[in-house]
C-alpha positions in Angstrom: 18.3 -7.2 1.5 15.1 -6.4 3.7 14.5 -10.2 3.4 17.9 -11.2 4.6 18.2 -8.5 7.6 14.5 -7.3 8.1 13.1 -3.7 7.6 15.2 -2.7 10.9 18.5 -3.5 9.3 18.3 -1.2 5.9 20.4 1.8 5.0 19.9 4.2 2.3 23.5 3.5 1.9 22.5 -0.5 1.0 19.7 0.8 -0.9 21.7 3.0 -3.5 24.8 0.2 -3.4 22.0 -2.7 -4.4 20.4 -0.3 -7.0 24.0 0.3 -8.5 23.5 4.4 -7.4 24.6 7.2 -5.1 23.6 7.8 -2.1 22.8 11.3 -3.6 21.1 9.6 -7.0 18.8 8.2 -4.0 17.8 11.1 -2.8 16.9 12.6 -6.2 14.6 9.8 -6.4 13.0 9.6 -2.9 13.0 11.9 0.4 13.5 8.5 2.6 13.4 5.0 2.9 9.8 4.9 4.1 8.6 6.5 0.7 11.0 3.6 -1.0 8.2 1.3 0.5 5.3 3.2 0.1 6.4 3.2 -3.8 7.1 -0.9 -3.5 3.5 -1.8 -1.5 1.9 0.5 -3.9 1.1 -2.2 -7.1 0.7 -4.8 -4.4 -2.4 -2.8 -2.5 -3.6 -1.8 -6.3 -3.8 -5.2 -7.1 -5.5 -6.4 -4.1 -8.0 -4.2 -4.2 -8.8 -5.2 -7.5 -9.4 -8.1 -6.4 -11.4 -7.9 -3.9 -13.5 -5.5 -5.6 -13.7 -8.3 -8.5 -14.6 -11.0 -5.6 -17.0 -8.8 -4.1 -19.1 -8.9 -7.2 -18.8 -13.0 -7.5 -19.9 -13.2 -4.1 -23.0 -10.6 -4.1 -24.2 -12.7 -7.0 -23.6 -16.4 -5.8 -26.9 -18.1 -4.8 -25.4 -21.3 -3.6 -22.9 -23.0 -1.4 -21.4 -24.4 -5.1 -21.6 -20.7 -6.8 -19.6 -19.3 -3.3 -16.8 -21.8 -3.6 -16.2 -20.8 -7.2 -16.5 -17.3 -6.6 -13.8 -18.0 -3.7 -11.7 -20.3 -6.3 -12.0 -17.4 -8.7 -10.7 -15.2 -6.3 -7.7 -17.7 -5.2 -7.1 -17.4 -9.0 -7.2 -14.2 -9.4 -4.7 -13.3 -6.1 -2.2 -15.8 -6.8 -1.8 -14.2 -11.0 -2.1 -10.7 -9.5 0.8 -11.7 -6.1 2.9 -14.0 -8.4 4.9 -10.8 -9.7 5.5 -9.9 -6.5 6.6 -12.2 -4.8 9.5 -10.9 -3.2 7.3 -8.2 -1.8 4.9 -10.8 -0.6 7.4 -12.6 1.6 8.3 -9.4 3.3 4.8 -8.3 4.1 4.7 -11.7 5.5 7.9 -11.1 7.3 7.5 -7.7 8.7 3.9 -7.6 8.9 3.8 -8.3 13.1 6.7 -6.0 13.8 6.6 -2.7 15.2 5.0 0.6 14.1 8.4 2.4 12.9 8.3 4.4 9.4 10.3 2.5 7.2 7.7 -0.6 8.7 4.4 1.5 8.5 3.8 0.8 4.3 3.6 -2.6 5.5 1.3 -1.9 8.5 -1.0 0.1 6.2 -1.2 -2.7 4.1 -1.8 -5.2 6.7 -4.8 -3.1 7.6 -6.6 -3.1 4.0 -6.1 -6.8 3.4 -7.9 -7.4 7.0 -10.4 -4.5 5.9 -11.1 -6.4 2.7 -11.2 -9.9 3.6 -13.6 -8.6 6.6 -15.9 -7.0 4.3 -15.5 -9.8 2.0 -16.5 -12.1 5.0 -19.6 -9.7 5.5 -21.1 -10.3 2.3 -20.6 -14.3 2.5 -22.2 -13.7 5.9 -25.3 -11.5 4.5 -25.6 -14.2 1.9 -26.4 -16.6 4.8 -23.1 -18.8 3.7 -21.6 -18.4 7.4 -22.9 -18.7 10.8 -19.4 -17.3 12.7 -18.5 -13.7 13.8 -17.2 -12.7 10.5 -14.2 -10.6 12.5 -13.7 -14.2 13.6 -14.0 -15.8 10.4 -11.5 -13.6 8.6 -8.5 -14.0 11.2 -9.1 -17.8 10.0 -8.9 -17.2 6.5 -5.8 -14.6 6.8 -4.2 -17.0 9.2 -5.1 -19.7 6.5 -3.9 -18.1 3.4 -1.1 -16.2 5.1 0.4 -20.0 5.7 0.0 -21.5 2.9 1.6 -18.4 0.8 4.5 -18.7 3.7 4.9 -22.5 3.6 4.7 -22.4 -0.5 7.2 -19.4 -0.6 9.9 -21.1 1.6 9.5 -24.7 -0.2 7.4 -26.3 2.2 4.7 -27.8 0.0 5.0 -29.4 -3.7 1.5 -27.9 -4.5 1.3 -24.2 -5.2 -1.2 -22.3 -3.4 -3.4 -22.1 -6.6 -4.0 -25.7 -6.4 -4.3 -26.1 -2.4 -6.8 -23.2 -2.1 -10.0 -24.8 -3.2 -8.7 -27.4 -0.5 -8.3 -25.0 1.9 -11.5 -23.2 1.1 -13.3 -25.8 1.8 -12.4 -26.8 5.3 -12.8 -23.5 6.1 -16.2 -23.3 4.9 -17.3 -27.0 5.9 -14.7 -27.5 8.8 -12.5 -30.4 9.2 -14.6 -32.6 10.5 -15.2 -36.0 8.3 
């Protein structure tokens, strides 16, 4: 239903009739809609930071260019088995992720902020490790904007690949550019 009409647009009354409840069963299980998405971005910010914290340790120990790119196709791995679950959840951070600070949005928001958080401090390591040269704040909107595209594009049937094949692809014009 949020994917249909946006965050703005839902009502505890849609909530309980898609869940097959009450309005009043709702409100034995939650106080208000924002806890409903504070309990639905919960496994998805567990399992990112899982991952990161996994990745983090690949790329603290890679000694080469070749060692980084696995570590980062390791990681592509290791998000798209831990995201594929949720994808439902994934399209709707992508959806609502640049709308306004409102509660029933702020889950969301929250969220937004960690995955920046930990692809910046991912982006720090690969930059202590001497693998980058850019502004790693700069570096990281290019891989979010990257990988926040390609999970969009994939998620609304605009490629034939999935993003598990495309990212060592796309890792590696990111890291080596575009140029021929």
């Amino acid at each position: 239903m949020a994917l249909r009409g946006g965050l703005d647009a839902v009502t505890v009354e849609a909530v309980a009739s898609e869940a097959g409840i009450s309005k009043a069963a709702f409100y034995r299980y939650f106080e208000n809609l924002p806890e409903v998405m504070v309990a639905l971005t919960g496994p998805l910010s567990t399992g990112m930071s899982a991952v990161a914290g996994r990745s983090r340790l690949a790329f603290e120990a890679a000694n080469s260019a070749d060692m980084l790119l696995m570590a980062y196709g390791l990681m592509a791995a290791d998000l798209a088995q831990t995201l594929t679950p949720e994808a439902e959840l994934l399209r709707l951070y992508l959806q609502e992720r640049h709308g306004p600070n409102t509660p029933m949005r702020a889950p969301i928001l929250e969220l937004a902020d960690q995955v920046r958080a930990m692809t910046l401090d991912l982006t720090q390591v690969v930059e202590r490790e001497g693998f980058i040269k850019d502004h790693p704040e700069v570096a990281t909107i290019i891989v979010l904007g990257a990988v926040h595209e390609l999970i969009s594009d994939f998620s609304h049937g605009r490629l034939a690949s999935s993003p598990a094949e495309l990212a060592p692809l796309m890792l590696d014009r990111i890291l080596n550019g575009v140029r021929k």
